[in-house]
N, C-alpha and C positions, 0 to 999 in steps of 0.2 A: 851309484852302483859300485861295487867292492870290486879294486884290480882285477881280481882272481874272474872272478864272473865276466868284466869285460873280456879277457884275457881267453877266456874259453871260448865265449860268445864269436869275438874275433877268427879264433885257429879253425870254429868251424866253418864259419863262411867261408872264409878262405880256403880251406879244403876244398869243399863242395864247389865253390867254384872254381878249383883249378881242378878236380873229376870231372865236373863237366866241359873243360876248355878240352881236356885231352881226348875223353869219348868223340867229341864234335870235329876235332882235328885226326883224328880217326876218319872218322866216315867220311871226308872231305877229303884226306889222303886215298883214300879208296880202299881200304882196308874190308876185307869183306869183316862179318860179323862171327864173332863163332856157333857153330853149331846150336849151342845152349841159347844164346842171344836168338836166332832164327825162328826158334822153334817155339821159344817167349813171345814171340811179335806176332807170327801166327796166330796161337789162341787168345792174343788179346785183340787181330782182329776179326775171327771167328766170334768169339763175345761181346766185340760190337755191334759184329751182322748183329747178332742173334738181339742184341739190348734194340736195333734198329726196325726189326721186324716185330718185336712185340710191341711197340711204340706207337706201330703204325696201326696193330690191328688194335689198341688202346684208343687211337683216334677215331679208325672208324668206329668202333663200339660208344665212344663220347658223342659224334657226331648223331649215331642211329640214338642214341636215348635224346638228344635236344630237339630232335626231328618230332619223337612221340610227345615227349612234352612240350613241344610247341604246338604239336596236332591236336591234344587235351584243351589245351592254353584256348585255342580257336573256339574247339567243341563248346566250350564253356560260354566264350562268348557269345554265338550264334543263339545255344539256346536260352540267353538270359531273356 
């Protein structure tokens, strides 16, 4: 690998890891979040309800089709 590449490769971890030592050293200092921060966290939990309840009704619709085709499944058997 050519200096330059390691040399990048490096400055960015290092970066990124020392944003995230300070973000985390933040919220551990107690630091409330900003406004903007808040309001981000919110609709990404809003969007997980919302990914959790289609989820859910994904399962029961899975569930109700294995139900029919294992009721077919049967039907077939009996009247062989």
């Amino acid at each position: 690998m050519p200096p330059e590449v390691f040399l990048v490769a490096l400055l960015s971890t290092v970066g990124i890891a020392a944003f995230t030592i300070i973000k985390v050293a933040r919220v551990i200092r107690g630091e409330s979040p900003s406004a903007e921060v808040t309001e981000r966290l919110e609709e990404v939990e809003r969007t997980v309800q919302s990914l959790q309840q289609e989820l859910a009704e994904t399962q029961q619709r899975l569930d109700f089709a294995e139900r029919l085709l294992s009721a077919a499944r049967e039907q077939r058997r009996i009247g062989e």
